[in-house]
C-alpha positions as CSV (number, residue, x, y, z in Angstrom):
1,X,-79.0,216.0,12.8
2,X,-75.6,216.1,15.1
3,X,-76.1,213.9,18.2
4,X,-73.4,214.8,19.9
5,X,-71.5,217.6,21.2
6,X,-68.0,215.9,19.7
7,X,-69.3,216.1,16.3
8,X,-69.9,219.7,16.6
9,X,-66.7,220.1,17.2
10,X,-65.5,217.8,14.5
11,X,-64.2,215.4,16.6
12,X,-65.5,211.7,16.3
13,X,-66.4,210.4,19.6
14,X,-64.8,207.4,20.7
15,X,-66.6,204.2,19.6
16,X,-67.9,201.6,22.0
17,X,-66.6,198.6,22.4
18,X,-68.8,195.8,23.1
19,X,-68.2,193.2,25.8
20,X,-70.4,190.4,25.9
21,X,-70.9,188.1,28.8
22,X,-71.9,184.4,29.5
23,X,-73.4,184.1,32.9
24,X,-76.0,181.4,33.7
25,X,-76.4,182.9,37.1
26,X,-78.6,186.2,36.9
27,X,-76.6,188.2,40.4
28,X,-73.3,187.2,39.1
29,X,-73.6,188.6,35.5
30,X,-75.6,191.6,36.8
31,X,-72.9,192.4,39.3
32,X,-70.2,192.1,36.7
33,X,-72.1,194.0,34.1
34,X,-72.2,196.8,36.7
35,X,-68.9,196.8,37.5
36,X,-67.5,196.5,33.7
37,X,-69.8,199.3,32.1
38,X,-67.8,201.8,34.6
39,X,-65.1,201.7,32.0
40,X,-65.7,204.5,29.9
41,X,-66.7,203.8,25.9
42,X,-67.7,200.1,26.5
43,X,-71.3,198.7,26.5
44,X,-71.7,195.5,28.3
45,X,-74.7,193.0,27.7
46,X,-75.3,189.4,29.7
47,X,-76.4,186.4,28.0
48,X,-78.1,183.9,30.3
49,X,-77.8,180.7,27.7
50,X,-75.2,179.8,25.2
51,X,-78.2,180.0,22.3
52,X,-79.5,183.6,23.4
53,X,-75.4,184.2,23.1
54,X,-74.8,182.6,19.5
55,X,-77.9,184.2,18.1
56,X,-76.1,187.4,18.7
57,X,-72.3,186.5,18.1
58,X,-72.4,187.5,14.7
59,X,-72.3,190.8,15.9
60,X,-68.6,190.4,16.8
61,X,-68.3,191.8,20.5
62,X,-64.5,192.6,21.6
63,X,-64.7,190.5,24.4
64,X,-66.7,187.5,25.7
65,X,-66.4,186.7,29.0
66,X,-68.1,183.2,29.7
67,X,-67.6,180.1,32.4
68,X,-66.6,176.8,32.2
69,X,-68.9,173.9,33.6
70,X,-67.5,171.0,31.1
71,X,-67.4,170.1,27.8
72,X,-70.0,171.7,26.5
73,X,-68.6,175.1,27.2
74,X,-65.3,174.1,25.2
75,X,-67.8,173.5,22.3
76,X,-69.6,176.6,22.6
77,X,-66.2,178.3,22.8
78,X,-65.1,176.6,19.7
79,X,-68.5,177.4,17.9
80,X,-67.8,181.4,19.0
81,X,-63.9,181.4,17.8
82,X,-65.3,180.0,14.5
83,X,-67.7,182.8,14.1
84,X,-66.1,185.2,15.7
85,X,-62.7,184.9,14.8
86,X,-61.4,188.3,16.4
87,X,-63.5,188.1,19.9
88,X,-61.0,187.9,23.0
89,X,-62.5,185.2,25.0
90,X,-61.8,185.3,28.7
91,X,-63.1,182.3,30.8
92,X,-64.1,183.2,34.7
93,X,-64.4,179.9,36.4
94,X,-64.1,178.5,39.3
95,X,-63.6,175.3,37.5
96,X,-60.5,172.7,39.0
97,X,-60.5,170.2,36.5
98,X,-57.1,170.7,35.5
99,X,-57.5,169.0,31.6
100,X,-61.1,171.1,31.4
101,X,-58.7,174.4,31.9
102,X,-55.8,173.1,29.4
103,X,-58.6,172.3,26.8
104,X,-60.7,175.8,27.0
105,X,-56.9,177.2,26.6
106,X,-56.3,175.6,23.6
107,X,-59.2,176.3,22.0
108,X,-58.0,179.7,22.0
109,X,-58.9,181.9,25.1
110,X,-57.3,185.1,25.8
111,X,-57.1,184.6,29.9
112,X,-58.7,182.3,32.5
113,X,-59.6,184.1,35.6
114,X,-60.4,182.1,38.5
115,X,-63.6,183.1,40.4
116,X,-63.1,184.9,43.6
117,X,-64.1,187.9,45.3
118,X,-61.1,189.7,43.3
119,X,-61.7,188.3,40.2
120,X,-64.0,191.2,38.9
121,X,-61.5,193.6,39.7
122,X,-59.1,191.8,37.5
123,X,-61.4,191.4,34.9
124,X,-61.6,195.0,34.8
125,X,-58.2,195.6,34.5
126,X,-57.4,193.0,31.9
127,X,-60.1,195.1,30.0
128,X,-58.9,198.8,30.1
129,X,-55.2,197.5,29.3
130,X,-57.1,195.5,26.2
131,X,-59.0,198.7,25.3
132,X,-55.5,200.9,25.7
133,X,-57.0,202.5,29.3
134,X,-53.6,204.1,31.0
């Protein structure tokens, strides 16, 4: 059964892309998730916990945007570049520990976006020009 008006056509539709977030604080990921699943072919889930998170890495999302509290979130970002090799991590803090930063950075991120009232506009960005958006 065609699902789609693309396929009729003999087009394939563009796939989604997933984008996984981290947020412990249930306003901030909702308002992010809103503003992210504007971008056309993504889908866009939160996780409230690192475990509800790692019990669906293995999926291998695109993108995972998470915080950074302390150490613990350098070890959960380790744990998900082990697993997930190929996920772009993006860390949205508002973190000031300077060594914390350097340490989520060499454990592989692929930006670290300070938390502002801008910052989800950036985010944004950073994700069309990942996904190839002009």
């Amino acid at each position: 059964m065609l699902k789609s008006g693309a396929k009729l056509l003999g087009m394939n539709p563009a796939p989604f892309k997933k984008v996984f977030i981290h947020e412990d604080n249930k306003t901030e990921g909702m308002l992010l998730r809103l503003c992210l699943s504007a971008i056309p072919n993504i889908s866009v889930e939160n996780f409230p916990d690192g475990r509800t998170l790692l019990s669906r890495i293995d999926e291998e999302p695109e993108v995972l945007i998470t915080g950074l509290n302390d150490e613990r979130d350098i070890d959960l970002i380790k744990t998900i570049r082990s697993i997930s090799p190929f996920t772009e991590i993006i860390v949205m803090s508002a973190q000031q520990d300077i060594e914390l930063i350097a340490r989520a950075q060499d454990s592989g991120i692929y930006n670290y976006v300070v938390k502002s009232e801008a910052c989800i506009e950036y985010v944004k960005e950073v994700l069309e020009k990942l996904f190839g958006k002009k």
